[in-house]
GUTORTI-18474 format. One line per 10 residues: number of its first residue (from 1); for each residue x, y, z of C-alpha. Coordinates in Angstrom, 1 decimal. Layout:
REM GUTORTI-18474
NUM	X/Y/Z; ... .
//
This chain:
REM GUTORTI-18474
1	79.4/-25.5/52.0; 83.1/-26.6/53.2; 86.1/-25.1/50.9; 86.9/-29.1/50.3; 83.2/-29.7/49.0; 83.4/-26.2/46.6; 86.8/-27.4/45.2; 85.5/-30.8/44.1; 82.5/-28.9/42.9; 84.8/-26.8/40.8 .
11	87.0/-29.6/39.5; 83.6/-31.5/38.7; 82.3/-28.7/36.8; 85.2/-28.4/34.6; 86.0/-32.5/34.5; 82.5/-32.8/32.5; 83.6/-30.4/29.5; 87.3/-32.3/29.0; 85.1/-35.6/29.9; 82.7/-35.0/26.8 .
21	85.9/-33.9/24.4; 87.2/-37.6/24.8; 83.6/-38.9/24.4; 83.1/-37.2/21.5; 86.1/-38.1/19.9; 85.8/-41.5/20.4; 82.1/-41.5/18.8; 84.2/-39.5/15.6; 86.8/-42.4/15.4; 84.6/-45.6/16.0 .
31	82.0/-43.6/12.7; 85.2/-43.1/11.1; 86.6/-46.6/10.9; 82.8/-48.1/11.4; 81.9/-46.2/7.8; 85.0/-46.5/6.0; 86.6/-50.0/6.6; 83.7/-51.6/4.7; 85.3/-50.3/1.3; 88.0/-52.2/1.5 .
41	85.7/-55.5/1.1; 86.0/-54.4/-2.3; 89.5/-52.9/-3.0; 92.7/-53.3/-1.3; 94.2/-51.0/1.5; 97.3/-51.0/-1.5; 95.0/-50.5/-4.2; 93.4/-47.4/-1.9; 96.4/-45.8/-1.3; 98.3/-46.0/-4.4 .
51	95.8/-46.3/-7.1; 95.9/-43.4/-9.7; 92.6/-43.1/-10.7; 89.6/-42.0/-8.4; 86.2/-42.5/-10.4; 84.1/-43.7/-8.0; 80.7/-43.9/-9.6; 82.2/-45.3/-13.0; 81.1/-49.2/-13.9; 83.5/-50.7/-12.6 .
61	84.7/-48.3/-10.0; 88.3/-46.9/-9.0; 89.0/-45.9/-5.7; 92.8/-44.5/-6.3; 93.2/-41.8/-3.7; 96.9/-41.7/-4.9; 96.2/-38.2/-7.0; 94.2/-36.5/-3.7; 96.9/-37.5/-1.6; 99.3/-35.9/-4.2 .
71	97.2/-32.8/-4.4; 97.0/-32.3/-0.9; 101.1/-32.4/0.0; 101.5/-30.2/-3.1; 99.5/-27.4/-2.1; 100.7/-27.7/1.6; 104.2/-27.8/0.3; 103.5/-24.7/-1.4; 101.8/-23.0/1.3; 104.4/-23.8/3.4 .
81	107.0/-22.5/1.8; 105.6/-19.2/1.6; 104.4/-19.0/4.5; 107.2/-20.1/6.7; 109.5/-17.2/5.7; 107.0/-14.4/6.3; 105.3/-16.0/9.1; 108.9/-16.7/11.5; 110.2/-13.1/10.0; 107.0/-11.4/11.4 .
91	107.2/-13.5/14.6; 110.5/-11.8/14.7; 110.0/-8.3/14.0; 107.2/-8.0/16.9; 109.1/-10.1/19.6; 113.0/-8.3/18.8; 112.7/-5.4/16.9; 109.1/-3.6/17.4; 108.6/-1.1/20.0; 105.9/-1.8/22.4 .
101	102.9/0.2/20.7; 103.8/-1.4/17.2; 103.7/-4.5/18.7; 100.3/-4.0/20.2; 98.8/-3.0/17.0; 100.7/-5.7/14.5; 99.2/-8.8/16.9; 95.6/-7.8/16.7; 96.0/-7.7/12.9; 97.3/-10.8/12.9 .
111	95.0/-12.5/15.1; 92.0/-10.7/13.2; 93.7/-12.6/10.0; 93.3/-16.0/12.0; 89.4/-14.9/12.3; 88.4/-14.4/8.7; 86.3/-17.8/7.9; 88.1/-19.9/5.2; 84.8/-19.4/2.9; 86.2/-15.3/2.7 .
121	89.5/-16.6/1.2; 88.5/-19.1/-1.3; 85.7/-15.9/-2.3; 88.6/-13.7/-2.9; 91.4/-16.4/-4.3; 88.1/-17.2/-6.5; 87.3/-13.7/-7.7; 90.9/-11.5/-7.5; 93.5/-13.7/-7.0; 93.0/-16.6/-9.9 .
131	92.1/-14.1/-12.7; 95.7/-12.2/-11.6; 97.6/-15.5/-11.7; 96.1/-17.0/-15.1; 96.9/-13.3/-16.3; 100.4/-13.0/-15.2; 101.2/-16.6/-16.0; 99.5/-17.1/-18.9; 97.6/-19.7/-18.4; 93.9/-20.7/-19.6 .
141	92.4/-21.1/-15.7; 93.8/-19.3/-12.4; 92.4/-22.5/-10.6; 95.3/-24.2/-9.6; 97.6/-25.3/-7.6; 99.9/-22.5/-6.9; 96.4/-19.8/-6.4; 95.6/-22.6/-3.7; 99.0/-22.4/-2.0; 99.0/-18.6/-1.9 .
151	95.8/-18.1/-0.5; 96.3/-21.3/2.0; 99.7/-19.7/3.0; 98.4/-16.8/3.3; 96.0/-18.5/6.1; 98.7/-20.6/8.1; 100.9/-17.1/8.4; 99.0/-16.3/11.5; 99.2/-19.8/13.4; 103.1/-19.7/12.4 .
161	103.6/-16.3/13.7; 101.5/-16.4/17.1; 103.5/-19.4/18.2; 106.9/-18.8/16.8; 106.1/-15.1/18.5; 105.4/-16.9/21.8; 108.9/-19.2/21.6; 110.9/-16.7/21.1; 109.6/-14.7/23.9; 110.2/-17.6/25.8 .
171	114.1/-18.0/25.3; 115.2/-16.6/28.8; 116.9/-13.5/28.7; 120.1/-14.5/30.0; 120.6/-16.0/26.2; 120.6/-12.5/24.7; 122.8/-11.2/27.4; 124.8/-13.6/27.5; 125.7/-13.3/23.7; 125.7/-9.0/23.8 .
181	128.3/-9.4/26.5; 130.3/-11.5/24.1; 130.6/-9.0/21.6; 127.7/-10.1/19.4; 125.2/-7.7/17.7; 121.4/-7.6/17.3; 120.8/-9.6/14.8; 124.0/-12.0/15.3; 122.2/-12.9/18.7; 118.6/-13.5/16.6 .
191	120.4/-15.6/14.6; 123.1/-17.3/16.3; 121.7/-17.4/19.7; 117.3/-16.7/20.0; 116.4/-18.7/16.9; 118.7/-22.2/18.0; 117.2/-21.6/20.8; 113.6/-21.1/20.0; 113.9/-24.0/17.0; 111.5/-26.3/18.9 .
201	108.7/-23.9/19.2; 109.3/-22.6/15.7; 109.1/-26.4/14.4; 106.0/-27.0/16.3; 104.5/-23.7/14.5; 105.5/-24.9/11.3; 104.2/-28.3/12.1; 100.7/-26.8/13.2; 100.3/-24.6/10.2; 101.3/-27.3/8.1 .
211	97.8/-29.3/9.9; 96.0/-26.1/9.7; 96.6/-26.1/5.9; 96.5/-29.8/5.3; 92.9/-29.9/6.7; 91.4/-27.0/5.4; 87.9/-27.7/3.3; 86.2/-24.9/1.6; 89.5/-22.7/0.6; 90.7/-25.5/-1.8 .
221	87.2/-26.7/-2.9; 87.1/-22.9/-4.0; 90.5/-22.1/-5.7; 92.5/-25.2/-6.3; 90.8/-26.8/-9.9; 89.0/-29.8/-8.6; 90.6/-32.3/-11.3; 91.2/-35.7/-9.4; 94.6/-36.0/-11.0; 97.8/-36.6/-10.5 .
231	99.6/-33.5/-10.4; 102.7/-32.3/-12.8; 102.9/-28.9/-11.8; 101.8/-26.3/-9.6; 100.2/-24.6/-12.4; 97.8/-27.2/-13.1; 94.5/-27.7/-11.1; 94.4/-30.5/-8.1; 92.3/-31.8/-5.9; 92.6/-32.4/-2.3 .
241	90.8/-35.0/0.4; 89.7/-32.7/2.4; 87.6/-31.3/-0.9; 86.9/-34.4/-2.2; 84.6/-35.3/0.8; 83.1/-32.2/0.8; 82.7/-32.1/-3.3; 81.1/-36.1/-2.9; 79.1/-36.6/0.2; 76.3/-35.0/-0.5 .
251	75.6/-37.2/-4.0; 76.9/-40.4/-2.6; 74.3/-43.2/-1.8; 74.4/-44.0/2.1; 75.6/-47.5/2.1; 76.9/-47.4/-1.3; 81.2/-48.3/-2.0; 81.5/-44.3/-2.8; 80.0/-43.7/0.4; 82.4/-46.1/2.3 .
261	85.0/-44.7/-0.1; 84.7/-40.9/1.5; 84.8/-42.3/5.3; 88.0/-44.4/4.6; 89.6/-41.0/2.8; 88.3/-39.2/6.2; 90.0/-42.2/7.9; 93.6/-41.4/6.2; 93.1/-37.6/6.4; 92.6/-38.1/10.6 .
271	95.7/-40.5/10.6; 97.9/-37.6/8.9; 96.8/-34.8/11.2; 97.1/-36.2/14.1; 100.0/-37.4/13.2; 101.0/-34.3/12.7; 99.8/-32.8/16.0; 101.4/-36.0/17.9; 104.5/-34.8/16.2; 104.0/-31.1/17.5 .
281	102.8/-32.4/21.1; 106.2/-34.1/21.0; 108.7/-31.3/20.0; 106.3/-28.8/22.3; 107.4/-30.9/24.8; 111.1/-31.2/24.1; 111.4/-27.4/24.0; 109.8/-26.8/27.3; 112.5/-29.6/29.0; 115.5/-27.6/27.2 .
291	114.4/-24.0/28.4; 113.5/-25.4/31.8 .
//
């Protein structure tokens, strides 16, 4: 066989794999929008969106997805904000400050933390972590917001830190030289100089985590309260989509408006992430044309 003929072989081989990743997400999409459009025979895309209440088998129903919606930016918001901090400082310490044989044991850690399935955490948020925050906050039930947020946070450190780690690495050293020759110390040129500089792949870390935490399932379903309401506080129990769909789909009717109901939540919780991953692709992107 010619060198030309193995090549297109090859190229063949691994067109069909990246072929069937398209196929299969259109099939997702057209069941998406084929399942959950139907619902809005009944209620409005306005009503959907912005309704308050989300009783879906009462007589009449409500379809109000206002209070998952809600529930799910609170909890992200939460995880967020813890895990930003710790996951950029930790992305940090291994690419600046750690020697080489530190760093070689910290990143398997961390990428062990990425491989813990998401049932693991919501067991332990369920078990150790609620009964510790109802204790030390006094409250009547740990399952809440704010246990939700820690645990999720807790999860999204990892995605933060590998990618952050890798930007960083990335800012050329010329940067760091640059600013040492000007007088500046080590952490004045991590600062001033490596973080500006790595901002784009630190947003698109942030941005993934914040998709990695927005679509997680079994975690919240587990820890965060389950009340379909419209949260006041973090200390009060929520309810995300993601759980919702999980929580429902096995008790609605095929066919039935609740049924619908679930596929046209799926339909906003796909809009939302991949919004959110367009947004990454974007400033990805941006960040390669300014260091190249």
């Amino acid at each position: 066989m010619k060198r030309t003929q193995k090549e297109n072989l090859i190229k063949g081989f691994f067109c069909l794999p990246a072929s069937l990743s398209i196929f299969f997400l259109l099939g997702i999409v057209i069941v998406l929008f084929k399942e959950g459009l139907p619902i809005f025979k009944v209620t409005s895309l306005k009503e959907f969106l912005f309704g308050k209440f989300w009783y879906p088998t009462y007589e009449p129903p409500e379809f109000g997805i206002l209070p998952l919606i809600l529930g799910s930016f609170l909890v992200t918001f939460g995880a967020l904000v813890i895990s930003v901090p710790l996951g950029v400082a930790g992305a940090i310490y291994i690419s600046e400050v750690a020697s080489p044989k530190i760093k070689e044991s910290i990143k398997p850690v961390i990428e062990l933390l990425a491989g813990i399935p998401s049932v693991v955490y919501g067991f332990f948020g369920m078990v150790i972590v609620a009964p510790q925050v109802a204790k030390i906050f006094d409250l009547a039930v740990g399952l809440n917001a704010f246990t939700a947020s820690l645990i999720l946070g807790i999860m999204a450190i990892p995605t933060i830190t590998s990618i952050s780690e890798d930007a960083i690495s990335a800012v050329p050293k010329k940067f760091k030289e640059a600013s040492y020759a000007l007088g500046a110390n080590k952490w004045e040129t991590i600062l001033r100089v490596i973080l500006p500089a790595a901002g784009g792949g630190i947003t698109t870390a942030v941005i993934l985590g914040m998709a990695r935490v927005y679509g997680e399932t079994m975690t919240v379903l587990m820890v965060a309260g389950g009340a379909a309401v419209i949260p006041r506080s973090f200390f009060e129990p929520v309810r995300t989509m993601t759980a919702t769909i999980a929580a429902e789909m096995g008790e609605a009717v095929a066919g039935s408006t609740h049924f619908y109901a679930l596929f046209a939540i799926a339909i906003v919780l796909f809009v939302i992430t991949l919004s959110f991953n367009i947004l990454a692709d974007i400033l990805s992107q941006r960040f390669r044309k300014r260091l190249g």
